[in-house]
SEZA-428594 format. One record per residue (C-alpha): residue number from 1; residue in one letter; x, y, z. Coordinates in pm, 1 decimal. Layout:
# SEZA-428594
+-----+--------+----------+----------+----------+
| num | residu |     east |    north |       up |
+-----+--------+----------+----------+----------+
| NUM |      a |        X |        Y |        Z |
...
+-----+--------+----------+----------+----------+
***
This chain:
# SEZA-428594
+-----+--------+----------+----------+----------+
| num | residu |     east |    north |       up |
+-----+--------+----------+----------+----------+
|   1 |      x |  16357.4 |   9904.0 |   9957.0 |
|   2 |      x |  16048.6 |   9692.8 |  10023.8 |
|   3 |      x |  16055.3 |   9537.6 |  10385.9 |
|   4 |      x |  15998.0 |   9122.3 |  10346.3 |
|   5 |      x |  15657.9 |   8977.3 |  10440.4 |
|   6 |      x |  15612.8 |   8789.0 |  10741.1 |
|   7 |      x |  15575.2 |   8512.3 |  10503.0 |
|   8 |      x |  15946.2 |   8576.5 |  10352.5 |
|   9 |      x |  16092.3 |   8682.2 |  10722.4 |
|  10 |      x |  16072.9 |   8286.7 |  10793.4 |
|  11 |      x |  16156.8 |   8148.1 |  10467.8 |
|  12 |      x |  16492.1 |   8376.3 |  10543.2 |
|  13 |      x |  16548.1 |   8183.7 |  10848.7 |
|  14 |      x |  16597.0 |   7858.0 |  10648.0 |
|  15 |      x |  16854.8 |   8059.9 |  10393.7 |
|  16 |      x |  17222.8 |   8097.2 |  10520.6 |
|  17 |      x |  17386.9 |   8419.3 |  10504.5 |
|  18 |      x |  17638.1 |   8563.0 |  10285.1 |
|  19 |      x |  17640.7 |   8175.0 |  10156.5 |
|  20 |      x |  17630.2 |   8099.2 |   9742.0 |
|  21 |      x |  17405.2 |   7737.5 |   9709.0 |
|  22 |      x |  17486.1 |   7459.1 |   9432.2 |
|  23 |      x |  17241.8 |   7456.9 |   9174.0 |
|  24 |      x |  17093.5 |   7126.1 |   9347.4 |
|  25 |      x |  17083.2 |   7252.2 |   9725.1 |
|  26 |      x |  16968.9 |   7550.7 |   9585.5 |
|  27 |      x |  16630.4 |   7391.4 |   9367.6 |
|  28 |      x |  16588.8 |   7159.9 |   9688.7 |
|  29 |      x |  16518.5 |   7435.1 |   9897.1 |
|  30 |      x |  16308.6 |   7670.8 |   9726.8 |
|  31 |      x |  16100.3 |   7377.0 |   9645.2 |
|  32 |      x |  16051.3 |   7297.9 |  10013.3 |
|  33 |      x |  15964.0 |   7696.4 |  10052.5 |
|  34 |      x |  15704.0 |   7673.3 |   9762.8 |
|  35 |      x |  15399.3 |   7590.9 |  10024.9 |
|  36 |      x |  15140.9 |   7831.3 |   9835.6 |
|  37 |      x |  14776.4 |   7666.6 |   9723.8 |
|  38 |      x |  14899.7 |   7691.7 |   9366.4 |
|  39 |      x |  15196.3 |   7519.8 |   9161.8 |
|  40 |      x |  15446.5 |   7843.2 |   9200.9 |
|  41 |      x |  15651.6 |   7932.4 |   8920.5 |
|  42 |      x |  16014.6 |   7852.4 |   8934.2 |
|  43 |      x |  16158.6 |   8163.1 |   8840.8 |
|  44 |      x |  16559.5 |   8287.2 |   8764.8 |
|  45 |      x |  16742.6 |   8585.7 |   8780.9 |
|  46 |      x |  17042.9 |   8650.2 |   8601.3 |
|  47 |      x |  17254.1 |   9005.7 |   8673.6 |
|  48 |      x |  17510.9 |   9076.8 |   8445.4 |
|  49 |      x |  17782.0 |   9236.8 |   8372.3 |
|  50 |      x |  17637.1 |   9516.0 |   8102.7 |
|  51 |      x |  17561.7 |   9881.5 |   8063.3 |
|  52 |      x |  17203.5 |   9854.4 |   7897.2 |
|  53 |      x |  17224.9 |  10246.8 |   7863.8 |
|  54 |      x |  17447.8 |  10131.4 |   7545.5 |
|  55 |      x |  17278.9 |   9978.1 |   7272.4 |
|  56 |      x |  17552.2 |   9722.1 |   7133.4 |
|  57 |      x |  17474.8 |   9565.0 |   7520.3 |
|  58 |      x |  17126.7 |   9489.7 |   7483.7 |
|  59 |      x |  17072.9 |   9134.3 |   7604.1 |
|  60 |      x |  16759.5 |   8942.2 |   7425.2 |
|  61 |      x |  16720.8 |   8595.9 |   7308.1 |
|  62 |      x |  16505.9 |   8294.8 |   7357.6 |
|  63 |      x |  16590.1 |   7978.3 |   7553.5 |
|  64 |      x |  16414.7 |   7625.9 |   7423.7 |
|  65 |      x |  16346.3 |   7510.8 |   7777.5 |
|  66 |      x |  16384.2 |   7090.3 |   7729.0 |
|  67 |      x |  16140.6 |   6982.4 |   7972.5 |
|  68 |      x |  15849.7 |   7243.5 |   7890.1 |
|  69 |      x |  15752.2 |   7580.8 |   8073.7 |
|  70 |      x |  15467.6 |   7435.6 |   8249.7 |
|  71 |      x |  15252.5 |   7726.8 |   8121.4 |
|  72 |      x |  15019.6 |   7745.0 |   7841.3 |
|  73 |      x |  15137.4 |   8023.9 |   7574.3 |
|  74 |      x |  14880.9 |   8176.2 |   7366.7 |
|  75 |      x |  15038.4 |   8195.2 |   6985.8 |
|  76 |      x |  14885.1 |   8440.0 |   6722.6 |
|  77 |      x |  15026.5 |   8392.9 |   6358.8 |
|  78 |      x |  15010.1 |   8671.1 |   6113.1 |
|  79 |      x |  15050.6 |   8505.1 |   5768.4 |
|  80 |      x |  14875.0 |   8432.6 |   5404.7 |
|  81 |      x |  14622.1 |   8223.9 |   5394.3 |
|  82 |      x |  14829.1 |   7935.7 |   5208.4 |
|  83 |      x |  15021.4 |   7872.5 |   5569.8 |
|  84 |      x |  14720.6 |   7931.9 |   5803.4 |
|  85 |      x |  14666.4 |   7560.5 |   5736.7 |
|  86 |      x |  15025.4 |   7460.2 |   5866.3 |
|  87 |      x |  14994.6 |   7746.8 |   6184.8 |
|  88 |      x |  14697.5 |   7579.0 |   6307.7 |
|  89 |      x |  14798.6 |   7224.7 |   6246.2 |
|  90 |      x |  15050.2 |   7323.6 |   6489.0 |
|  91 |      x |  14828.7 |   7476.0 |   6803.2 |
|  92 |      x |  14843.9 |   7878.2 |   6694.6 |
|  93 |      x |  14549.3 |   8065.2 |   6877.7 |
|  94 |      x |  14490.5 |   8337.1 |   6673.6 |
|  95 |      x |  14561.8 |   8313.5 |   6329.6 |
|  96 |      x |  14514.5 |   8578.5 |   6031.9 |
|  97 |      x |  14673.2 |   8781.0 |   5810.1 |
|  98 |      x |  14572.9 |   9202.3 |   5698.8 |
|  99 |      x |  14219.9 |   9140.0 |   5847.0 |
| 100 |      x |  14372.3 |   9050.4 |   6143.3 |
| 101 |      x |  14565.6 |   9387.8 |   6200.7 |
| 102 |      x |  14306.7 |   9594.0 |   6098.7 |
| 103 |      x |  14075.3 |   9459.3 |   6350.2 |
| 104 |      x |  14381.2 |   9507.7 |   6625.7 |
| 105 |      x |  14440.9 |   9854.9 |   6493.0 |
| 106 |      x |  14027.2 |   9911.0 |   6531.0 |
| 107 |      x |  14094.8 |   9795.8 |   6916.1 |
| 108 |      x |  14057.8 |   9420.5 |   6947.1 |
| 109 |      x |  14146.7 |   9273.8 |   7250.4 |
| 110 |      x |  14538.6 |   9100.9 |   7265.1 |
| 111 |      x |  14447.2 |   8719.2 |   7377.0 |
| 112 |      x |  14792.3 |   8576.8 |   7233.0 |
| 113 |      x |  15110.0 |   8615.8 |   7487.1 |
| 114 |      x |  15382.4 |   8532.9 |   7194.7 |
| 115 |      x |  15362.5 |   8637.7 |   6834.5 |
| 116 |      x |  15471.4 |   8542.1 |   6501.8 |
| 117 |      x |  15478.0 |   8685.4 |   6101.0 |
| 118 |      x |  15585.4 |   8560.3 |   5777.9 |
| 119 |      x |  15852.5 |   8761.1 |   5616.2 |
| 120 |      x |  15576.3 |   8900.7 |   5359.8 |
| 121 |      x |  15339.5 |   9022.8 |   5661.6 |
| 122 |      x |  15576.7 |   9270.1 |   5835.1 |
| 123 |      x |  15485.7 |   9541.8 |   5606.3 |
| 124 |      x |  15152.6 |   9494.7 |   5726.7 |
| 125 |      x |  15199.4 |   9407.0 |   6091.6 |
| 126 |      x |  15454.3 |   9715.3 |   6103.9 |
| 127 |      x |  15142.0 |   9889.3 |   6138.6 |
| 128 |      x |  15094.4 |   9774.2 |   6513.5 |
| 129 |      x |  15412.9 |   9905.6 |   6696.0 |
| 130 |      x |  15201.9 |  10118.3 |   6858.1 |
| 131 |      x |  14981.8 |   9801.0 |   7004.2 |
| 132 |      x |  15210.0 |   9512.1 |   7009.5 |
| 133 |      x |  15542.1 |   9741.1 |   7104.8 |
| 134 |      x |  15482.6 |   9842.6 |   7475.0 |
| 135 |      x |  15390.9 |   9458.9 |   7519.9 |
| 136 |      x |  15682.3 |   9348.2 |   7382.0 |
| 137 |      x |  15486.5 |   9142.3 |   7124.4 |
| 138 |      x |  15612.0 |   9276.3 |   6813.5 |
| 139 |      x |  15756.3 |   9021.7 |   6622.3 |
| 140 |      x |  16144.1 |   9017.6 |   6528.9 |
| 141 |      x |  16377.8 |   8831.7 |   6351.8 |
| 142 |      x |  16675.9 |   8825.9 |   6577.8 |
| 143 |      x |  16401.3 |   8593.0 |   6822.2 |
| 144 |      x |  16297.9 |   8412.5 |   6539.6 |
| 145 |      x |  15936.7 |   8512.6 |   6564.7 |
| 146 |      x |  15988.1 |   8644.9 |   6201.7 |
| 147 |      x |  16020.6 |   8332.8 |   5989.8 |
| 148 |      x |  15860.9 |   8132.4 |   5718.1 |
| 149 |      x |  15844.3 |   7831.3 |   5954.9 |
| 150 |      x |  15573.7 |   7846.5 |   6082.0 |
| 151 |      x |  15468.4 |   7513.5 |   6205.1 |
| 152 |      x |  15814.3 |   7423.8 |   6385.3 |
| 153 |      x |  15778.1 |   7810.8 |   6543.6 |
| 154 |      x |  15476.8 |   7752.3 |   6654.4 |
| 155 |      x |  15567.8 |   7418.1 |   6844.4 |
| 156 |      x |  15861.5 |   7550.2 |   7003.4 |
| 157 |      x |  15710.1 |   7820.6 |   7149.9 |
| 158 |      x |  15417.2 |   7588.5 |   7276.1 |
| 159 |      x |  15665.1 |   7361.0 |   7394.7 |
| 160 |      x |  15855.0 |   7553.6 |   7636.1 |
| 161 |      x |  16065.2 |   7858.3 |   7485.6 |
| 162 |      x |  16122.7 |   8166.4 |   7665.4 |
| 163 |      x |  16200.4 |   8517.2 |   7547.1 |
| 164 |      x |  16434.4 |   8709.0 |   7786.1 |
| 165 |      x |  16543.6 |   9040.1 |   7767.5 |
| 166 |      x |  16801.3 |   9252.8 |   7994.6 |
| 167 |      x |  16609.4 |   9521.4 |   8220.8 |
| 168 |      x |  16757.8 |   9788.9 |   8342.2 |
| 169 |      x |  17037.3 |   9708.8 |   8589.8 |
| 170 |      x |  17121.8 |   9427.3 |   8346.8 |
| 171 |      x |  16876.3 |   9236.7 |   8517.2 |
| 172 |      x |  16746.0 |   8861.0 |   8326.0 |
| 173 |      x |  16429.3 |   8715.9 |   8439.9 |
| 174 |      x |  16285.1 |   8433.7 |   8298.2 |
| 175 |      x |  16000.5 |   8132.9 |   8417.1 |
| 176 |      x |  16158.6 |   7808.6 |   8387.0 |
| 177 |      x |  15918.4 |   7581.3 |   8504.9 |
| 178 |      x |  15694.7 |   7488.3 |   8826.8 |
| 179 |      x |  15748.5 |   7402.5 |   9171.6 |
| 180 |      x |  15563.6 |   7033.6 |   9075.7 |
| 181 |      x |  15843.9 |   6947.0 |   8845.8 |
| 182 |      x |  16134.0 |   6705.4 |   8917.3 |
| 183 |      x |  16427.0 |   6826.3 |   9023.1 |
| 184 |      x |  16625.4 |   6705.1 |   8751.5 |
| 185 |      x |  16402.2 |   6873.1 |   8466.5 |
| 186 |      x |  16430.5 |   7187.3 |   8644.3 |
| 187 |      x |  16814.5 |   7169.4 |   8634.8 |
| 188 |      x |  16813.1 |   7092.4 |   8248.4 |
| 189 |      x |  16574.9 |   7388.2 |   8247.3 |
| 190 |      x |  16745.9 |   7612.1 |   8402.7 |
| 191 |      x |  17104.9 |   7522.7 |   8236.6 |
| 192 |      x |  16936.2 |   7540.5 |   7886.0 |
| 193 |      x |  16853.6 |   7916.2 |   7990.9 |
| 194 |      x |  17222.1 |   8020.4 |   8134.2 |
| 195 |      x |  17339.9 |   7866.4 |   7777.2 |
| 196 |      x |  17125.4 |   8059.0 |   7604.7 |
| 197 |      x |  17215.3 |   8412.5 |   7806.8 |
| 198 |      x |  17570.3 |   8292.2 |   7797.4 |
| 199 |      x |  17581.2 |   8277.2 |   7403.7 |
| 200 |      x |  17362.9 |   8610.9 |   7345.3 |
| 201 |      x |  17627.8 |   8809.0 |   7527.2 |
| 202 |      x |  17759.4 |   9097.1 |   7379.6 |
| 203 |      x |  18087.6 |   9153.3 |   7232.0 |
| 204 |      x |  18126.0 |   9463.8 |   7353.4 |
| 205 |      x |  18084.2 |   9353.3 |   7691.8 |
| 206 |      x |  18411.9 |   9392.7 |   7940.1 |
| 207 |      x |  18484.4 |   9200.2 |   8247.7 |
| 208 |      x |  18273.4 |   9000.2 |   8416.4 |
| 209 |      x |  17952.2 |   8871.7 |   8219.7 |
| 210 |      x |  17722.1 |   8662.6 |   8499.2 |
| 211 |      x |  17748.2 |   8873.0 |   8803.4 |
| 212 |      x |  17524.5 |   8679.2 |   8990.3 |
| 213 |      x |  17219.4 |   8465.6 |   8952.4 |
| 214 |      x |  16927.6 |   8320.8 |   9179.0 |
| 215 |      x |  16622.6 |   8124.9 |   9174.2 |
| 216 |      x |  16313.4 |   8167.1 |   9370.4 |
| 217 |      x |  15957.5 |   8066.2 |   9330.1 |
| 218 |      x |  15642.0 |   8262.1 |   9316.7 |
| 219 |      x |  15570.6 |   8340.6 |   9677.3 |
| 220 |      x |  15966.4 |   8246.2 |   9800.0 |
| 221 |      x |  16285.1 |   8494.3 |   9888.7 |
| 222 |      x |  16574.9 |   8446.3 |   9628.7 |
| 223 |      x |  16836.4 |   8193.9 |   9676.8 |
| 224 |      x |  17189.3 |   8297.6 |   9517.2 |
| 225 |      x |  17305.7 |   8006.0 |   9331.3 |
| 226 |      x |  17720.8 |   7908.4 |   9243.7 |
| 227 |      x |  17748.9 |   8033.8 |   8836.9 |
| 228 |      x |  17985.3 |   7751.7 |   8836.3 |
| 229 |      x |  17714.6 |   7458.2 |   8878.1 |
| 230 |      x |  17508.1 |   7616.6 |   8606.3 |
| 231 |      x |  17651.3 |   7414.6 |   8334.0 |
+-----+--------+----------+----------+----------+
***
């Protein structure tokens, strides 16, 4: 286990132990411990209930955050040319369609952080599982990131959805905004997540689902918050 930072040995002395915060108390102080020269990331951390050593437990979804991400997603498109009109209308980065893997497959450089296909491209950007798999780019219909609508895609993702995804130990993590933003959006935030991890819960999945959860931001220690106040 990795001993705490000086740094994180005196935020520690502001957290009490063994106690669970409210979801208010709880985004009140972690904001106070976000000091860093930078806006720090608000970040949560879901643990649940699930065996992802079984496949019919995989956790994955995306959450439309309602007040924005605070970061800037890079969006590349892969589509015919009749919609690259509509994907860049809407703010995609990178847009193209067989060209566009071919010169991925010959080594171009990944500048997008989210990606999307039309239905009639995933023949063709089946091809880069190799490139866009390990980076968990590959797009997929269960996220929506395989889809014919393109422009509304496009703007959703630009305006504040997350992907999540259950690592092992059952473990969600997922950005939901910065340290700069009002308390109140990063409530709404942070509830539209648990709703969204809430509904892409397995049925499989016996006994207790949320095991625990906490917030923390970039540079700050974790602060277990009440599941109860999360809705």
């Amino acid at each position: 286990m990795t001993k705490p930072t000086k740094r994180q040995k005196t935020m520690l002395k502001h957290v009490q132990e063994d106690k669970i915060y409210p979801l208010t108390e709880a985004l009140t102080l972690v904001r106070a411990m976000a000091t860093a020269k930078f806006d720090e990331s608000i970040d949560v951390a879901v643990r649940l209930g699930i065996d992802t050593k079984h496949s019919d437990q995989n956790v994955r979804g995306v959450a439309d955050l309602p007040k924005g991400s605070g970061k800037k997603v890079r969006v590349a498109v892969f589509c015919p040319s009749a919609k690259s009109e509509e994907a860049k209308a809407a703010g995609a980065d990178v847009i193209g369609g067989k060209e566009l893997v071919e010169r991925l497959m010959g080594g171009e450089a990944i500048e997008f952080e989210r990606c999307l296909a039309t239905p009639d491209m995933m023949p063709e950007v089946g091809k880069l599982g190799r490139v866009l798999g390990p980076k968990g780019l590959m797009p997929n219909p269960k996220l929506g990131t395989v889809t014919d609508d393109i422009g509304k895609t496009v703007k959703a993702i630009k305006g504040g959805q997350v992907t999540f995804r259950a690592e092992k130990g059952g473990i969600v993590q997922a950005s939901v905004g910065r340290a700069s933003f009002q308390e109140d959006d990063l409530q709404a935030n942070i509830k539209a997540l648990m709703a969204a991890v809430l509904q892409a819960k397995p049925q499989s999945t016996k006994g207790q689902y949320i095991k625990g959860v906490s917030i923390s931001s970039t540079m700050s220690v974790g602060i277990p918050v009440n599941p109860s106040t999360l809705s």
